[in-house]
DRENDO-1510 file (C-alpha; in Angstrom, 1 decimal, always signed):
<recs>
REC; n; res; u; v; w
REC; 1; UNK; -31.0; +68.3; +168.8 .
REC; 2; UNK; -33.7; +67.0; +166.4 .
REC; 3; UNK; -37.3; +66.4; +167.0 .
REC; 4; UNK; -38.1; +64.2; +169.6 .
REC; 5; UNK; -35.6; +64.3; +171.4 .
REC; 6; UNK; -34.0; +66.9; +174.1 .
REC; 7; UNK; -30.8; +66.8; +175.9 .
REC; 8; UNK; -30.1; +69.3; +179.5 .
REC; 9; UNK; -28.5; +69.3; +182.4 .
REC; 10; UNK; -29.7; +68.8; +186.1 .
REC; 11; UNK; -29.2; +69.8; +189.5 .
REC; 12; UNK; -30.5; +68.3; +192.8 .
REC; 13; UNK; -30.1; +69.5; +196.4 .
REC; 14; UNK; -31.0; +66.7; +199.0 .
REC; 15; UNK; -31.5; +66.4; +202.9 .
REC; 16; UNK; -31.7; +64.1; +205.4 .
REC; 17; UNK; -32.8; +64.3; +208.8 .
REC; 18; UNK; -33.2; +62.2; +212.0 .
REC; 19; UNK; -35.5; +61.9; +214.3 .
REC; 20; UNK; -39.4; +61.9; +213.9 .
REC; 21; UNK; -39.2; +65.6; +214.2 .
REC; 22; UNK; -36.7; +66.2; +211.8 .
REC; 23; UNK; -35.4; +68.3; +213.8 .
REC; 24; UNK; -31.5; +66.9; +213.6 .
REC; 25; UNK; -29.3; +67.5; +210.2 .
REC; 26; UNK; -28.1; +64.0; +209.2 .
REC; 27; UNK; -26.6; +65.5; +206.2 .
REC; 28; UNK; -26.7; +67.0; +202.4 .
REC; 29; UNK; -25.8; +66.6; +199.2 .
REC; 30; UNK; -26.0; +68.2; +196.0 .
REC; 31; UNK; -26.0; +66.2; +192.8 .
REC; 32; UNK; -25.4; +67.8; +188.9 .
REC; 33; UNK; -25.6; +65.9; +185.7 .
REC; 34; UNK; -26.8; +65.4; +182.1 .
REC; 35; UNK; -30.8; +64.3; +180.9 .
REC; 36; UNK; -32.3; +63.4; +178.0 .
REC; 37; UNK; -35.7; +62.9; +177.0 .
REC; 38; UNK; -36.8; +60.9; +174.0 .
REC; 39; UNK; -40.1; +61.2; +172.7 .
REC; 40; UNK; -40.7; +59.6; +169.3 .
REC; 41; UNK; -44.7; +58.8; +169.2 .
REC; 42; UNK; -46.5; +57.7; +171.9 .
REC; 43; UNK; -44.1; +56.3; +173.9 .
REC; 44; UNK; -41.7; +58.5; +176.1 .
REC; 45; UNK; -38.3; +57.7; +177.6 .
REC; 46; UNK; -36.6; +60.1; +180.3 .
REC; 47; UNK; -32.7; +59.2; +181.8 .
REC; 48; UNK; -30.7; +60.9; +183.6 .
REC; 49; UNK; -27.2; +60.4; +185.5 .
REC; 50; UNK; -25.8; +63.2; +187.9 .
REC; 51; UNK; -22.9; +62.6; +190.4 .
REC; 52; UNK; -22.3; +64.1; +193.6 .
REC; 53; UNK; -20.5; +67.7; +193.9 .
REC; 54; UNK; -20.6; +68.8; +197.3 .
REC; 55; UNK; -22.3; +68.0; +200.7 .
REC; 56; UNK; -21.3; +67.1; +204.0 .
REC; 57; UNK; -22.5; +65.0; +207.0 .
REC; 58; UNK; -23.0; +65.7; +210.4 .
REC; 59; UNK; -20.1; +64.8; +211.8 .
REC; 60; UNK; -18.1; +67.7; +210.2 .
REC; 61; UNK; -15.2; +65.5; +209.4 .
REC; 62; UNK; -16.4; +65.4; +205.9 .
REC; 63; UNK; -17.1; +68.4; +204.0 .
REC; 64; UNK; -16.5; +67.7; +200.2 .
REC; 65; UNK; -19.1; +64.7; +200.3 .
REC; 66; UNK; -21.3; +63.0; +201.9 .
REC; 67; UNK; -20.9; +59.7; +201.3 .
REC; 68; UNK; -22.6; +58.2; +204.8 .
REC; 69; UNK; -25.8; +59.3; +204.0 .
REC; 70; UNK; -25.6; +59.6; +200.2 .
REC; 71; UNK; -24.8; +58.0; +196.9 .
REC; 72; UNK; -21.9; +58.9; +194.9 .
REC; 73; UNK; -23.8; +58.9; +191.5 .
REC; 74; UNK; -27.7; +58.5; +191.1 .
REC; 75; UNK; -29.2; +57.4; +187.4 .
REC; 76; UNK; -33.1; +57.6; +186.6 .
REC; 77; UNK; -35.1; +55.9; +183.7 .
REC; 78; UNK; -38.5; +56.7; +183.3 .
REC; 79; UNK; -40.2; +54.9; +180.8 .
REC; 80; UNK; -44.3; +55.7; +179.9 .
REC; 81; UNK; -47.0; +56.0; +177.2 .
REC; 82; UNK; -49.9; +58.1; +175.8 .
REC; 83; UNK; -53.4; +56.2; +175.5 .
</recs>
């Protein structure tokens, strides 16, 4: 875009198990979204949003999403600075 700052995109496949094994699929979910990362000077700032686009539980009622075991969006801000 211009310098300093950056704008992509973002996938995320996720997992959850039960048990202390893990040896039982709870469920999954894949997330997708847009990121951007502004870094001016020494100070950085990193969000991003994504929204979930498939999974399913264990059940196998649901297989679009998997709302049981998952959010429907996630959002991230990361905030730091060089010393």
């Amino acid at each position: 875009m211009r310098p300093g700052l950056f704008i992509g995109v973002g996938a995320q496949h996720l997992r959850q198990y039960e048990g202390l094994t893990l040896d039982s699929l709870a469920g999954q979910a894949t997330f997708f979204g847009p990121n951007i990362c502004w870094h001016p000077n020494d100070i950085w700032v990193i969000a991003g949003w994504s929204t979930q686009v498939a999974g399913n539980d264990a059940s196998g009622l649901n297989d679009s999403l998997d709302l049981v075991n998952f959010e429907r969006q996630q959002a991230k801000l990361t905030v730091g600075f060089s010393f």
